[in-house]
Rosetta silent file (secondary structure, phi, psi, omega in degrees, C-alpha in Angstrom):
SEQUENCE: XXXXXXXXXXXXXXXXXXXXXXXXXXXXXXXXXXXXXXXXXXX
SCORE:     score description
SCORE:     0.000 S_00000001
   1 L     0.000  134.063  169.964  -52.858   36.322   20.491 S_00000001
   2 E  -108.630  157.440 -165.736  -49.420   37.669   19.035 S_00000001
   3 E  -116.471  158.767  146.296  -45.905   36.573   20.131 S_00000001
   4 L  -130.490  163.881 -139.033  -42.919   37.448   18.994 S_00000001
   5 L  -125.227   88.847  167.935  -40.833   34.546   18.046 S_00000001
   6 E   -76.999  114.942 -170.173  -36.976   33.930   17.814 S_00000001
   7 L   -92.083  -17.157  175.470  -37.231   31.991   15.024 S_00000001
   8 L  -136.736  176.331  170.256  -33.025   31.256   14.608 S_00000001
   9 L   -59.022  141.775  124.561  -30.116   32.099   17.336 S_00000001
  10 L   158.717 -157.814  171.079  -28.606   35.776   16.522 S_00000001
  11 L   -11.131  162.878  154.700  -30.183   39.368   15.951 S_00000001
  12 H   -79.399    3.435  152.521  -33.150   40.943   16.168 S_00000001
  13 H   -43.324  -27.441 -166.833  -33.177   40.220   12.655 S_00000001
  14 H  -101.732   11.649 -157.959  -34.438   36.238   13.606 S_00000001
  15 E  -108.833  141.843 -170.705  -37.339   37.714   15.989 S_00000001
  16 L  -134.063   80.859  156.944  -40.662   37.128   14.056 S_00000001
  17 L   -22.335  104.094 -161.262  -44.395   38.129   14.852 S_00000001
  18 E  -148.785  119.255  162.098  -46.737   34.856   14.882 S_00000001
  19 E   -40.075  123.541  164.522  -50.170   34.922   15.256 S_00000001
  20 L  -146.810 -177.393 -173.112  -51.036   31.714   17.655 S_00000001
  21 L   -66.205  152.347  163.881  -54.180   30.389   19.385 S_00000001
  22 L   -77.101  132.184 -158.168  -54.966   31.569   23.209 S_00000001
  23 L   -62.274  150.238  149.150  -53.389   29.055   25.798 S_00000001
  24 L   -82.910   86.172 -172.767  -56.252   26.895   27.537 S_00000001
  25 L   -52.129  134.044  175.313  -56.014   27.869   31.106 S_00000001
  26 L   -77.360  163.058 -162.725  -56.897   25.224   34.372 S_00000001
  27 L   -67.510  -24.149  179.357  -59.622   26.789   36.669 S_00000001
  28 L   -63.330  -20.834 -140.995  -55.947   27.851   38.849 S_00000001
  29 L  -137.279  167.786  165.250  -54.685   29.899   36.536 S_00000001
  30 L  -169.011  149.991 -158.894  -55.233   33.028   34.438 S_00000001
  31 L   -68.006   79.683 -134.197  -53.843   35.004   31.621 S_00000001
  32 L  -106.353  133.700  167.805  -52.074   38.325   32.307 S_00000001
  33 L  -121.871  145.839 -151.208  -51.810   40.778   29.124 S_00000001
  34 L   -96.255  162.440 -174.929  -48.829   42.523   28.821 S_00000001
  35 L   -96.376  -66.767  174.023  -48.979   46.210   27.518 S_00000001
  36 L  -143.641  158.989 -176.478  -45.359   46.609   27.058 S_00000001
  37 L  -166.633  175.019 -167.935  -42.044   45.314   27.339 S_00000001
  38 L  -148.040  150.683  171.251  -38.441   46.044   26.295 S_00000001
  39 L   -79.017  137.785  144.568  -35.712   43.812   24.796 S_00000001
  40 L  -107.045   71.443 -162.024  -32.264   43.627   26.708 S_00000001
  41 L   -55.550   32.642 -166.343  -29.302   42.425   24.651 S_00000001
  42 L  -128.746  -18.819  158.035  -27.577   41.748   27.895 S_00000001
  43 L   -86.709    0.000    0.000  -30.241   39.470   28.739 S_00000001
Protein backbone atom coordinates (compact mmCIF):
# COMPACT_ATOMS: atom_id res chain seq x y z
CA UNK A 1 0.00 0.00 0.00
CA UNK A 2 1.40 3.66 -0.63
CA UNK A 3 1.17 6.63 1.79
CA UNK A 4 2.36 9.71 1.55
CA UNK A 5 4.43 10.69 4.45
CA UNK A 6 5.35 14.11 6.11
CA UNK A 7 8.55 13.17 6.82
CA UNK A 8 9.72 16.88 8.62
CA UNK A 9 7.27 19.96 9.69
CA UNK A 10 7.09 22.59 6.61
CA UNK A 11 6.30 22.29 2.73
CA UNK A 12 5.22 20.02 0.49
CA UNK A 13 8.74 19.68 -0.06
CA UNK A 14 8.92 17.19 3.42
CA UNK A 15 5.84 14.99 2.02
CA UNK A 16 7.41 11.63 0.86
CA UNK A 17 5.86 8.46 -0.91
CA UNK A 18 6.54 5.16 1.30
CA UNK A 19 5.72 1.96 0.31
CA UNK A 20 4.34 0.12 3.70
CA UNK A 21 2.72 -3.25 4.50
CA UNK A 22 -1.35 -3.52 4.50
CA UNK A 23 -2.80 -2.81 8.09
CA UNK A 24 -4.14 -6.20 9.72
CA UNK A 25 -7.77 -5.57 10.13
CA UNK A 26 -10.14 -7.22 13.31
CA UNK A 27 -13.14 -9.22 11.86
CA UNK A 28 -15.04 -5.35 12.78
CA UNK A 29 -13.34 -3.53 10.57
CA UNK A 30 -12.41 -3.04 6.91
CA UNK A 31 -10.19 -1.13 4.62
CA UNK A 32 -11.64 1.66 2.45
CA UNK A 33 -9.38 2.66 -0.73
CA UNK A 34 -9.24 6.04 -1.47
CA UNK A 35 -9.18 7.10 -5.23
CA UNK A 36 -8.40 10.64 -4.63
CA UNK A 37 -7.83 13.34 -2.36
CA UNK A 38 -6.60 16.95 -2.26
CA UNK A 39 -4.13 18.75 0.06
CA UNK A 40 -5.42 21.98 1.93
CA UNK A 41 -2.72 24.32 3.22
CA UNK A 42 -5.34 25.79 5.45
CA UNK A 43 -5.77 22.54 6.94
Amino acid sequence: MKTITLINFGGVENFELVEVDDPKLNDNEILVKIKATTFNPID
